[in-house]
Structures are given as C-alpha cells and as structure tokens.
Phi, psi and omega in degrees: 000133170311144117301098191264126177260024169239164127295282180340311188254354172296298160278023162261344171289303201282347171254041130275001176265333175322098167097352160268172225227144167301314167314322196276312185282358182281153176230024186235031187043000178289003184286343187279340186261320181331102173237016164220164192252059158285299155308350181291329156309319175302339177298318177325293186299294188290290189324325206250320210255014184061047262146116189275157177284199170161188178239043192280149146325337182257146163345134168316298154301079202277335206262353180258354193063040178257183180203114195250143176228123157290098202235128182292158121235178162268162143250126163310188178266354180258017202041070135247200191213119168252164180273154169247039133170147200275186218264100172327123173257265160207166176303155201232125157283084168316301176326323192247348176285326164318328188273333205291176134263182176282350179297289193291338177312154180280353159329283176314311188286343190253295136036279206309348207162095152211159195280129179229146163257120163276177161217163178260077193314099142254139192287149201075346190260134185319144202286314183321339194263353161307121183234136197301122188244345178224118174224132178213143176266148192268116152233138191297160176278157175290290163333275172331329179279312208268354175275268226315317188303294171292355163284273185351284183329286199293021213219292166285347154302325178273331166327285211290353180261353184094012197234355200295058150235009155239020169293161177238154162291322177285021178289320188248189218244259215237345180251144177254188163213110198269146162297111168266111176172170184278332160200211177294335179293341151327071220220104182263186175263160155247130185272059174203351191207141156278021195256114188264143217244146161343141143330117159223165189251149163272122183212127187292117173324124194316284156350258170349321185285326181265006151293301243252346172264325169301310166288342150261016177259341167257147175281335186266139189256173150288163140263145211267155172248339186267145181284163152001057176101035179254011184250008186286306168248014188247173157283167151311315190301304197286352182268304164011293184304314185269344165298278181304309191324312166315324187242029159302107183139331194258156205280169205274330196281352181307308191306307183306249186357323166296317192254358160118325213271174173272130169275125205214060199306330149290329187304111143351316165274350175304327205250333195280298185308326166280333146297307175322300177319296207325314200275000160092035181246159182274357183268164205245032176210118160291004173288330171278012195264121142345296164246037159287312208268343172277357202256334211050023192290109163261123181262149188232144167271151176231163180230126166257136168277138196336345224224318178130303179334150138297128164277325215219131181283157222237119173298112161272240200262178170294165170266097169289058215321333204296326211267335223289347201279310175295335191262146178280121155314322176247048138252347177294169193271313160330269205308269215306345167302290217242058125280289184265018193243176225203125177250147145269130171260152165240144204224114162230187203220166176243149165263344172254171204271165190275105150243117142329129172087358195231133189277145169202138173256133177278164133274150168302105173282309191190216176205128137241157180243123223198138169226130192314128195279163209276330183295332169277323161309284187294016183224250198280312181307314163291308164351286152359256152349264151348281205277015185262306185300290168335288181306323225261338179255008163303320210097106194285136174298127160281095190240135149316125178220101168072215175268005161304167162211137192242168152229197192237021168292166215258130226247167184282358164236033175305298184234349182048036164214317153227173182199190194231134183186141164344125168201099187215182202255319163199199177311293171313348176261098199261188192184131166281136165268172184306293197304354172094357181284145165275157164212140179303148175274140176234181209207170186254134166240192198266147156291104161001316231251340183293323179307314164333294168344279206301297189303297170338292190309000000 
C-alpha cells in the first residue's frame, strides 16, 4: 500500500487523475467487464491510489483522516449540472449510535474531511470513457455541520424511541439516513423495539450534492436567505419564521406592492417570485435559495377558506404508465418524491365565502414546513401505488359518461388520503396506457381533507 504523509502530496496525486477516463487509470482489466459504475471507486482506490479495499469505519486515508469518495454528475437539459445521486456513507448501527455524540458518531469519524472525485455520467456513453473532471477535499462549514448535527439528533432521536423502521430520509435538511440493502429483507435489530427497521446508510442529500458540485464546476453560487453563522443557532423553520412573520395578515396584492412586482393572480410565478423579496434575496424563485435547494425543500401554495377547509386536493407528479407496470416500490418515483423531499406550504385564507365568477384577493396565514411521515409512505401512500399498478395491469376501465370519461382508477374515496384524477392542459391532452387506450394524464394527488389535517396540527 502507498502511504501518502501529507494532504498536500495526497491532492497532488487526486488532481493528476483530472481529466483521464476510468478506462485510462484502470489497471487491473476489470472495467471490461464492468457493467455497472458501483465499482468504479473501487478502480479508483486500487489502480490510482494504491490501496486494497475494504469497509472498516475508519477513513480510507486513516493517517491524514481522509475519505475518500468517488462521485457521478450529470449535465442537464438546461446546462446546469446536478448529482446524479446521493452520496452513500456507512451503515448506521443501530445498537451503538445511539450511545455517540455527534462529535463521536460513525458520521464524523468516516465523513468529517474527504476527498471527492467527480466523474461526469453521460448516457450511451462506455462507463470507461466517464472521466474524472474534479477532485477537492471536502471540509464541512460550521454552519453546514450545525444542520448536520441537529439532522443527527433527529435520526437518533427515533432510535432512542423505539422508532428507527420509521425513519425517513425527508425527516432532516442534508444529512439522511438513506435505505441500504438488496431489498425489503435487508433488515436490522433495533435496541428499543422489537420491530426490526430497514437497513440504512448515513448520506449526504442527492440536493446537497449538487450545491456542493456546482460551486465547484460553476462560476454562479445560489443566494442565501441566512444572515453569516445564523444557521449556527437557528433551524431553517425558525428564520423562515421570522422572515414571513412580519407579514402575516396582509393581502397578497398589499404584499406585491410593497416588495415592487404586479400582483398577478394568473401568473404562476408570482407568488414564488414575491417569497423571494419576502426573504430579502434577489432571485426571483425560492426554488434558487440555496437552502431549499441544499435541503430539497419544495414549495405548494395552499388557499383556505374563511372556515379553514381546502377546495382543492393538492397535485403532485404525473403517473408514469410507461414505466409503472416494472418499478420496484421504493425505486418509484411516487416513493422517491415524499420519501426525500421536504415541502413548504405557503398558506393563505380568503375572507369571503367561494361565488363562482367572484374575484377574492387571501391573505397571507403562515407557513409550514412538512414531510410526509415513513408510516403513511408505507401505508396509504403504497396502498395507491399498489392498486394503481394493479388496475393498469387488468386493464383501466374507460366509461363515457356525457363529455366525461371516467375510469377506475382509484378515486378520492379510494383511501381519503391519495388518489389518482386528471392534470392536463384540457381533454386532448393524452397519453397511452400500456394495453393502447389513450387517457388524459393523470396524476397522484394528496386529499383536501389530509391537508386540512396536516395544517391543523
């Protein structure tokens, strides 16, 4: 084995890999056989850095405290660049994390200073010819560390309840506890419960990862909403809080008019672009604030009524018949929405009561910030899922009814919690089911009366 005694001659070895292909450093032929790039850090490891693998806890690089990881991106269809998936750490012992700090966590000790390599995934192309375009050692911000930290707690907080077969990964801001294992029997003891919870891994957020590739493959940063070391003692939730709180009450076109923009109840972009002012950043969607976007945090608008109720059940992704008869549940795209992602709702209420044809400007109520809890994922949220895959592979009913066309698919008083209905630009706008019938697209939404809930609480 190389011994490297510096970082200084360790990253002058990892930026001489900058720009040669996994075909060029490998040196032991196994890339010819490769046929998935699980392995290309092991090429990495032996061929480049000299070093047999293995899984121990400690740092690769044990005597600099290093780690070293071997990481995809993409380029998009817009030319940015995202991870194309996040970045795996080690397995969480239930039994023993619980007794660490965070200081002391199996996080920290593997974690804490590591060397990342990108390489760039392009599709069609041989995974030898993916080639390395960046290597940096990674050390976390004090800030970033104090998310991480309080993600931790809340990861060993369910431990300590007897709960970890309920983590979620959209439970924390950037660090997770992702499932690891070949399937659901991938399965550990827990010391509080006898209910034995999934396999999981400590992971950096796919989100995080691609904040964290951008600033070094790009020249443009996101902007920030926190002032300097304010995520050191605040949550994300509680500056939120104190950012919108001041303008709880006031009517949204009161709002536009304050902050500069046209109050514009067809735009679409308006309300996202009028949070941004709110939050005092210049861009002009909170979908670009840094830490939504290191958070995965997505925002739904919600409109209440003078009473409190929801008119309208709340829409998420399309169904995607091509694919749905083949995907694996927690490979579905369903399960990966409210497994990992984090919502902000923004809420506002009307004070008069809903006449068709009668214009009414809400006010602003509040904000929450909310992730589907792993018991709903795995209940009525699979439930769906399940009986959707099901009908679609019977073959979905069609009935004319007038200029409707209904089917059978499972409907808002299937589980009265999600369900499957129409989300199109009108009637013409179709899609093939497997069996060759067209259908208007359709989509999974949340049920009205749950949101109310969730909003209640």
């Amino acid at each position: 084995m190389i011994l490297y005694e510096t970082i200084d001659e360790l990253m002058e070895k990892a930026y001489a890999a900058e720009g040669k292909t996994f075909g060029e450093i490998d040196g032991t032929g196994r890339i010819k056989n490769l046929r998935s790039k699980g392995t290309l850090g092991n090429i990495i490891e032996e061929s480049y850095f000299g070093y047999e693998i293995n899984s121990v806890s400690k740092p690769d690089f044990e005597n600099l405290g290093v780690e070293l990881k071997v990481t995809p991106f993409k380029l998009n269809k817009n030319q940015t660049y995202s991870s194309k998936e996040r970045l795996v750490l080690n397995i969480i012992d239930y039994m023993k994390e619980h007794d660490l700090t965070f200081k002391e966590s199996s996080f920290m000790s593997k974690a804490a200073k590591m060397l990342i390599m990108l390489y760039q995934h392009v599709p069609e192309v041989p995974i030898s010819d993916f080639r390395i375009v960046k290597s940096f050692l990674n050390e976390f911000s004090e800030e970033d560390l104090a998310v991480m930290e309080r993600d931790w707690e809340i990861i060993v907080s369910k431990i300590k309840s007897g709960e970890a077969h309920l983590i979620s990964e959209a439970d924390t801001m950037y660090l997770s506890a992702c499932t690891k294992g070949a399937n659901k029997s991938s399965v550990r003891e827990q010391p509080f419960s006898p209910i034995k919870a999934k396999q999981r891994a400590f992971s950096l957020k796919t989100s995080y990862m691609t904040n964290l590739i951008r600033k070094y493959l790009t020249p443009e940063h996101m902007e920030s909403f926190s002032m300097p070391g304010e995520l050191k003692t605040k949550t994300v939730d509680q500056i939120l809080e104190e950012r919108l709180s001041p303008h709880y009450g006031k009517k949204i076109d009161v709002l536009c008019d304050e902050v500069g923009i046209k109050y514009n109840p067809n735009n679409k972009s308006m309300i996202p672009h009028l949070m941004a002012k709110l939050l005092g950043v210049k861009k002009n969607d909170i979908g670009e604030i840094e830490e939504f976007s290191k958070a995965n945090i997505k925002f739904k608008t919600i409109g209440r009524e003078p009473g409190g109720n929801i008119r309208e059940h709340m829409s998420f992704t399309h169904v995607d018949f091509d694919t749905l008869l083949s995907e694996k549940w927690e490979e579905s795209e369903l399960y990966r929405i409210f497994s990992e992602q984090k919502y902000l709702f923004l809420i506002f209420r009307f004070e008069e009561e809903y006449k068709k044809g009668v214009k009414r400007i809400p006010y602003f109520e509040g904000i929450k910030l909310w992730n589907m809890p792993q018991e709903k994922i795995d209940g009525e949220l699979y439930a769906t899922w399940s009986e959707t895959k099901k009908i679609v592979k019977e073959g979905v009913k069609l009935n004319k009814a007038g200029n409707r066309v209904n089917n059978n698919l499972p409907g808002s008083s299937f589980n009265n919690f999600c369900h499957i209905r129409s989300k199109a630009r009108d009637g013409k706008d179709k899609i093939l089911l497997p069996d060759g019938q067209k259908i208007t697209k359709q989509a999974y939404w949340l049920d009205r009366h749950y949101i109310e809930r969730i909003l209640n609480e």
